[in-house]
Backbone bond lengths (Angstrom), bond angles and torsions (degrees), N, CA, C in turn:
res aa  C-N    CA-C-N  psi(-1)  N-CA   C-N-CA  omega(-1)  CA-C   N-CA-C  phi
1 X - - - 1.460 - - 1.527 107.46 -
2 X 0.859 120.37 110.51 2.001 135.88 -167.03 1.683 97.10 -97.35
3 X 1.474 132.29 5.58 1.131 120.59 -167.29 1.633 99.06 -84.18
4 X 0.906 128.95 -176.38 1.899 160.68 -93.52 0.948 133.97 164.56
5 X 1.138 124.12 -65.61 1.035 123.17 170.31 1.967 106.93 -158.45
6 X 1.162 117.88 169.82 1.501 121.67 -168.26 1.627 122.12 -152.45
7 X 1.504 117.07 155.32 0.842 112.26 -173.75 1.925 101.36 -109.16
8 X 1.529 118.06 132.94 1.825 96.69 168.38 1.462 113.02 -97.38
9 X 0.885 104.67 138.84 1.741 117.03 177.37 1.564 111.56 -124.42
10 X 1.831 96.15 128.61 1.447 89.75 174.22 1.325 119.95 -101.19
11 X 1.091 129.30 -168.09 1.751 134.39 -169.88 1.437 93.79 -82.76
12 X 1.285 128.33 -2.33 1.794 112.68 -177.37 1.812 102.23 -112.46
13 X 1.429 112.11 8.12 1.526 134.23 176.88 1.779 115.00 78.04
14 X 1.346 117.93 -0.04 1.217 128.92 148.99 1.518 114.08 -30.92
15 X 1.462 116.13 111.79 1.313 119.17 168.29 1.276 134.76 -138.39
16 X 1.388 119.43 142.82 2.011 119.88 -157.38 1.583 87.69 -118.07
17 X 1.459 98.06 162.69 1.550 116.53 163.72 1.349 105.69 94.62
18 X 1.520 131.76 -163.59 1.836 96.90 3.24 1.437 123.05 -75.19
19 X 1.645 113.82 169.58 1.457 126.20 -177.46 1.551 104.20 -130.83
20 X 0.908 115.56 166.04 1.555 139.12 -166.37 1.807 93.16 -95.84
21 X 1.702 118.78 130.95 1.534 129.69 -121.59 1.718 70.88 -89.77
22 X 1.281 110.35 -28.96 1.520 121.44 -148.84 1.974 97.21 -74.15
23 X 1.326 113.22 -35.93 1.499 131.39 -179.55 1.646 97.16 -61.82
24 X 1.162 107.36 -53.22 1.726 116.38 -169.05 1.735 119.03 -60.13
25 X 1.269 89.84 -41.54 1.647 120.47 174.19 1.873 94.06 -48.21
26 X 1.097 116.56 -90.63 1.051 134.79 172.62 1.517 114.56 -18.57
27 X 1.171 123.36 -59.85 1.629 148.60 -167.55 1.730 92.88 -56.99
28 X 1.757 106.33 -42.71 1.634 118.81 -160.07 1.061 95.15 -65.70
29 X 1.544 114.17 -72.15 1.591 133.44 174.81 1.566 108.64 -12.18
30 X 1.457 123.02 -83.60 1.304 155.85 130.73 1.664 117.08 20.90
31 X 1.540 84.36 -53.06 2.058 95.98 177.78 1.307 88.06 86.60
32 X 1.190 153.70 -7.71 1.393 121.62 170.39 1.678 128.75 -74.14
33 X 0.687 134.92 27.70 1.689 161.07 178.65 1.553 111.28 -89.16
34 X 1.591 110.03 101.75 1.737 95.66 -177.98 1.109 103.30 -45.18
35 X 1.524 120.65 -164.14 1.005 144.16 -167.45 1.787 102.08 -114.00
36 X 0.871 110.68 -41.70 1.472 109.38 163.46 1.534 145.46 -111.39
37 X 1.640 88.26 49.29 1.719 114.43 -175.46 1.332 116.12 -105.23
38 X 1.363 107.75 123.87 1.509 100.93 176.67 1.774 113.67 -117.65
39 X 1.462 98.84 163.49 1.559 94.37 -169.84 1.307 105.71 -106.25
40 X 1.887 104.20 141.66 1.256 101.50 179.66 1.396 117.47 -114.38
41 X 1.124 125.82 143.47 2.205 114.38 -171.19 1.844 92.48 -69.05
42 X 1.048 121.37 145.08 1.139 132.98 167.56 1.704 111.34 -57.86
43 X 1.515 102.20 -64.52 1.876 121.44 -178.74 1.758 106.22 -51.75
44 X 1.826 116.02 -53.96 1.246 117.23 -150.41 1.721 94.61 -103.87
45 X 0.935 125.18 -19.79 1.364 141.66 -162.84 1.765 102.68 62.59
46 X 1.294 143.97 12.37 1.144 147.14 172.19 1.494 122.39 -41.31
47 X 1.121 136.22 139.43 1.745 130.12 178.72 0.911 109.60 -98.68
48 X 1.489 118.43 170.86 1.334 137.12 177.83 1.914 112.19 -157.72
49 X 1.171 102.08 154.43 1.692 97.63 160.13 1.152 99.26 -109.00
50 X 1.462 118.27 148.18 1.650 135.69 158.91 1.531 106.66 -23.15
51 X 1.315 99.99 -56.56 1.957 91.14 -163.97 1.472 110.17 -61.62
52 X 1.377 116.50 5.69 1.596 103.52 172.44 0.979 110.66 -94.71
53 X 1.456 149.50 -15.56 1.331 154.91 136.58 1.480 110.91 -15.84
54 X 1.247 122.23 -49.31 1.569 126.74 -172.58 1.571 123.81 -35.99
55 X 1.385 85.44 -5.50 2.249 77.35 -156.86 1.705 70.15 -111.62
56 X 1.290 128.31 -16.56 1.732 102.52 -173.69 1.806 107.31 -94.85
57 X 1.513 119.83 144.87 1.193 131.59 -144.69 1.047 98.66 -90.83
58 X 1.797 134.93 151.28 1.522 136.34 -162.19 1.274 93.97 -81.01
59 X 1.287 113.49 156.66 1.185 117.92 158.04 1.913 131.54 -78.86
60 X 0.906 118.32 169.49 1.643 101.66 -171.06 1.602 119.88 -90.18
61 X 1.847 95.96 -30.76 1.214 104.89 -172.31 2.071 125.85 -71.36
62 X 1.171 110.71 150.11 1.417 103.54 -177.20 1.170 127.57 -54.40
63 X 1.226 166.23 122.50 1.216 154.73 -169.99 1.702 124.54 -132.87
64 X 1.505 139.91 160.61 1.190 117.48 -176.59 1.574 116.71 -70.80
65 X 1.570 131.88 -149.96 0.649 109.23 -155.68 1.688 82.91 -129.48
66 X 1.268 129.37 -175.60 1.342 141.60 -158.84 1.794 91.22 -80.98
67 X 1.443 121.28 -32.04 1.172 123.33 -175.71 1.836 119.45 -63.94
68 X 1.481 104.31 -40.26 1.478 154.99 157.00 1.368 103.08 116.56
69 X 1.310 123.03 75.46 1.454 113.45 -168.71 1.666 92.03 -134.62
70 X 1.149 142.76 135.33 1.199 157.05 -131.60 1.793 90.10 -99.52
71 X 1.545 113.00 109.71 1.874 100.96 172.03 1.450 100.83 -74.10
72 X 1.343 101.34 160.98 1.627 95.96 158.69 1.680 107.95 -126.35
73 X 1.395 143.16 142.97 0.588 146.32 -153.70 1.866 122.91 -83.51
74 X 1.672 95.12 -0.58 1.626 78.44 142.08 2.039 72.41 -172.20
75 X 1.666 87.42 -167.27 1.402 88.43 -175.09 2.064 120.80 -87.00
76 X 1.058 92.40 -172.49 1.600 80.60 -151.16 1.662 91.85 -149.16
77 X 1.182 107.92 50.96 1.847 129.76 173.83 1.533 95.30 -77.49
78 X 1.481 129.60 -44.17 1.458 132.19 166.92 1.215 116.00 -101.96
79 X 0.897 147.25 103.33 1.936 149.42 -168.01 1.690 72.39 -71.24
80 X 2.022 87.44 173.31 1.241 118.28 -171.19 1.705 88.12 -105.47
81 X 0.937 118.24 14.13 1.654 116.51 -163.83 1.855 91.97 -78.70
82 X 1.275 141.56 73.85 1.353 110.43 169.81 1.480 134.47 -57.32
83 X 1.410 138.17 -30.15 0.928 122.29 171.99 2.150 113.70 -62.12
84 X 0.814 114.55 -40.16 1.740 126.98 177.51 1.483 90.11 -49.52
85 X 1.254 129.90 -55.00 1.516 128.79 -146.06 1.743 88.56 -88.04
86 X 1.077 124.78 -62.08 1.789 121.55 171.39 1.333 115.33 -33.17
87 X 1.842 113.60 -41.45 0.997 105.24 -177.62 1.945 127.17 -77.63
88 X 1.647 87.04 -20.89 1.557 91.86 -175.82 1.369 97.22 -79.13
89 X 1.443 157.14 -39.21 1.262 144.47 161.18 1.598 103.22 -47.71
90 X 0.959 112.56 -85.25 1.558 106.27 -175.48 1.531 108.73 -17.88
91 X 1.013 135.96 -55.91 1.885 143.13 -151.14 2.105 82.94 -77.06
92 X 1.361 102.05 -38.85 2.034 95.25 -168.17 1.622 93.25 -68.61
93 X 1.051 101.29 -39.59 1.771 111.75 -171.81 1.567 111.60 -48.33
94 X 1.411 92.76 -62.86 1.234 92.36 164.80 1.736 147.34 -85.87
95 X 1.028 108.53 35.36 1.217 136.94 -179.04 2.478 105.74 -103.85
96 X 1.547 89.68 -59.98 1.318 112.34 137.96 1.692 126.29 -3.72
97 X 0.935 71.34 -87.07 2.005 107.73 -170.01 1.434 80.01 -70.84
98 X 1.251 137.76 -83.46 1.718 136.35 -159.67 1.582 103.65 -39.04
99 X 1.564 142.62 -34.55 1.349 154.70 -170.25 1.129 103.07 -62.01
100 X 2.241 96.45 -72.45 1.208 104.92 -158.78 1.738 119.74 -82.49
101 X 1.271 113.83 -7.02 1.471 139.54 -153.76 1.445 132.34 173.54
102 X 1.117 97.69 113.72 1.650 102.67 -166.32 1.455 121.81 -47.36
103 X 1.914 112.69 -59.24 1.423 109.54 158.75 1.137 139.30 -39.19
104 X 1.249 125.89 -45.03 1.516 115.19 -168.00 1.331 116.27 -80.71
105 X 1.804 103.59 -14.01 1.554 112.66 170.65 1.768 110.11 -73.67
106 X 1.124 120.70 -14.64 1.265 107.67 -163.82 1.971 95.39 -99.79
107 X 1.479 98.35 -30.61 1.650 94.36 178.35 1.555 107.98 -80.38
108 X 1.015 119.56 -31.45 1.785 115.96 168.80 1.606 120.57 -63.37
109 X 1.612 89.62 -32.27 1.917 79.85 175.61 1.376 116.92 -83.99
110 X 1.694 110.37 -21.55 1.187 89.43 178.42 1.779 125.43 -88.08
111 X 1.171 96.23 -24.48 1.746 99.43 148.93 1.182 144.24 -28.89
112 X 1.521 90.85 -42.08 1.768 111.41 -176.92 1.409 99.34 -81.86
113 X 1.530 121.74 -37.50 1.547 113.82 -178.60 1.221 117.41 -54.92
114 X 1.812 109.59 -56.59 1.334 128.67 149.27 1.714 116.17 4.10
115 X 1.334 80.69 -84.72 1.532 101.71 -172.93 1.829 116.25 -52.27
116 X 1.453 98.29 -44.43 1.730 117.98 -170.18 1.768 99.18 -65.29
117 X 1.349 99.05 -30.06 1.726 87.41 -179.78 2.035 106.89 -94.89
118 X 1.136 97.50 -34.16 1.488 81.24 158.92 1.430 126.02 -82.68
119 X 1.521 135.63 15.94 1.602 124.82 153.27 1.464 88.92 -94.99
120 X 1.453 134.99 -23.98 1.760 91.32 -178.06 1.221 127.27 -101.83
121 X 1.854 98.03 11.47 1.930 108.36 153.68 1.097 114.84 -79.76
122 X 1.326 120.67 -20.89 1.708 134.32 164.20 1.788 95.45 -66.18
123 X 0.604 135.61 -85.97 1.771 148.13 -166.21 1.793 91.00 -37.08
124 X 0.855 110.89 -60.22 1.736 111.17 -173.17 1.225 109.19 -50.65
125 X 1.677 117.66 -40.54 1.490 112.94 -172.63 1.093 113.20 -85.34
126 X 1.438 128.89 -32.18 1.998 166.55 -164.53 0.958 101.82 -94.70
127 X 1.627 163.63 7.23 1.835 124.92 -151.72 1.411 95.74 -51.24
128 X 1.291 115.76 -40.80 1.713 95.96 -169.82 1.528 127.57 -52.14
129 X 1.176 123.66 -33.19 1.218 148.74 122.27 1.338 111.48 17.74
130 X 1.696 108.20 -65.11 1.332 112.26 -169.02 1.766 108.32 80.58
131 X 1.599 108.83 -159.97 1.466 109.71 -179.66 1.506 124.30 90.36
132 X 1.333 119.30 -18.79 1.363 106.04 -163.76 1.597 110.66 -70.65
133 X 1.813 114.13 -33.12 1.368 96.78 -174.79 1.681 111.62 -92.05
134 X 0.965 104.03 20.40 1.657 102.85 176.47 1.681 95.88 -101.52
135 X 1.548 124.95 -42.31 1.376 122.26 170.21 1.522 112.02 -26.86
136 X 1.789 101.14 -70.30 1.374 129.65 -161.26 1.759 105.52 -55.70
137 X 1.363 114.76 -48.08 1.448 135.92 159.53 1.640 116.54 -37.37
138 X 1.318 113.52 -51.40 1.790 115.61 159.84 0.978 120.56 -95.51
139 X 1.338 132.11 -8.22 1.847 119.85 143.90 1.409 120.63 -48.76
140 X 1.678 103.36 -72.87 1.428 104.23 174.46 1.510 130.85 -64.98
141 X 1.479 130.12 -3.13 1.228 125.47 -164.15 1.257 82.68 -104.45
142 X 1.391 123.01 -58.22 1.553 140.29 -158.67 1.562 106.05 -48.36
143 X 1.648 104.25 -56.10 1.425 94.98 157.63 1.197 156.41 -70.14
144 X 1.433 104.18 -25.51 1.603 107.63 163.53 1.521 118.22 -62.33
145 X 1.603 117.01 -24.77 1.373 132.28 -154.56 1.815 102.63 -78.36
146 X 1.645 87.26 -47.70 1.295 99.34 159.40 1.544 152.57 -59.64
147 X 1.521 85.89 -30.79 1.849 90.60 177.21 1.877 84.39 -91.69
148 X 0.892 142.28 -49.49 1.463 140.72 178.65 1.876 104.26 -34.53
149 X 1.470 97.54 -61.65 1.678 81.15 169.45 1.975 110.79 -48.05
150 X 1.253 99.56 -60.88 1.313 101.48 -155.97 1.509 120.45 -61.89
151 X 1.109 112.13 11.88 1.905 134.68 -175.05 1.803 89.91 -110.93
152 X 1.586 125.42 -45.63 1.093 116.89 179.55 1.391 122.88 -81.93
153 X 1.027 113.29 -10.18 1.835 129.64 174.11 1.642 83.10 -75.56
154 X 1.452 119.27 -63.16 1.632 108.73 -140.65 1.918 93.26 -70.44
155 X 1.670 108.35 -47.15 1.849 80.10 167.00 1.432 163.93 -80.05
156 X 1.684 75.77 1.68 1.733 82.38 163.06 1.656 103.77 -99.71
157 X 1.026 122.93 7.16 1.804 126.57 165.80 1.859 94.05 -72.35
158 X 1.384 114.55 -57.39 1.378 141.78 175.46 1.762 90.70 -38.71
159 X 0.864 117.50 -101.56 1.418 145.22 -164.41 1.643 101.57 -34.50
160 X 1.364 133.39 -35.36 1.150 146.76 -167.20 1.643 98.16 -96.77
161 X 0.724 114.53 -52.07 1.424 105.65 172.87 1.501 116.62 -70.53
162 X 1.122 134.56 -40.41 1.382 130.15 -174.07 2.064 113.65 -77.15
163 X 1.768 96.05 5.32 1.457 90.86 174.95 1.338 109.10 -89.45
């Protein structure tokens, strides 16, 4: 099979693509392939059913999905971004610290900013990585958390002096 790329067509004349033969392959493997889709060569316009694909071998590389939606190869509830992820604890931390104590809120938030701009110099170099909205999440929390300590430091600085 010398094909390339393809068009799928279903029995109600609905048609996607074209896709790369090697994407489709995969999709078959996969089971995502209606049941009544046939493939068309883009160049020869020639048909095929899916099940003749079977004898040719998957490919290794990742690819999207028959839907065209990008898989990723596992889930990504924690990015690999560590500085982003330090920073999004740090920014809760310091939220924390701002309640129980003014200082440690103002050194945790600014840490977390710290941190939030180094996961999205990490994210720029990484997307795979992931991280950017957990970065963005301890920039902005970290800092508000922080000047919030530092408004609550200055009135009980305030408050202590005026007794």
């Amino acid at each position: 099979m010398a094909w390339k790329n393809v068009y799928l067509k279903r029995n109600d004349g609905s048609q996607s693509g074209p896709h790369p033969l090697e994407y489709v392959i995969i999709w078959n493997h996969r089971g995502e392939l209606a049941a009544d889709v046939m493939l068309v060569d883009v160049e020869t316009g020639e048909t095929r059913w899916p099940n003749e694909l079977t004898q040719i071998p998957m490919p290794q590389q990742p690819v999207s999905s028959a839907s065209g939606h990008k898989k990723r190869s596992g889930p990504r509830l924690i990015p690999k971004n560590g500085p982003a992820v330090l920073g999004y604890y740090l920014a809760f931390g310091s939220a924390i610290g701002m309640i129980v104590f003014c200082i440690p809120g103002v050194v945790a938030g600014i840490a977390a900013v710290v941190c939030g701009i180094k996961g999205l110099s990490h994210f720029r170099e990484n997307p795979d990585d992931g991280g950017r909205i957990h970065s963005w999440v301890a920039i902005i929390l970290g800092g508000l958390f922080a000047l919030g300590s530092l408004v609550g430091a200055a009135l009980f600085a305030l408050s202590i002096a005026n007794q």
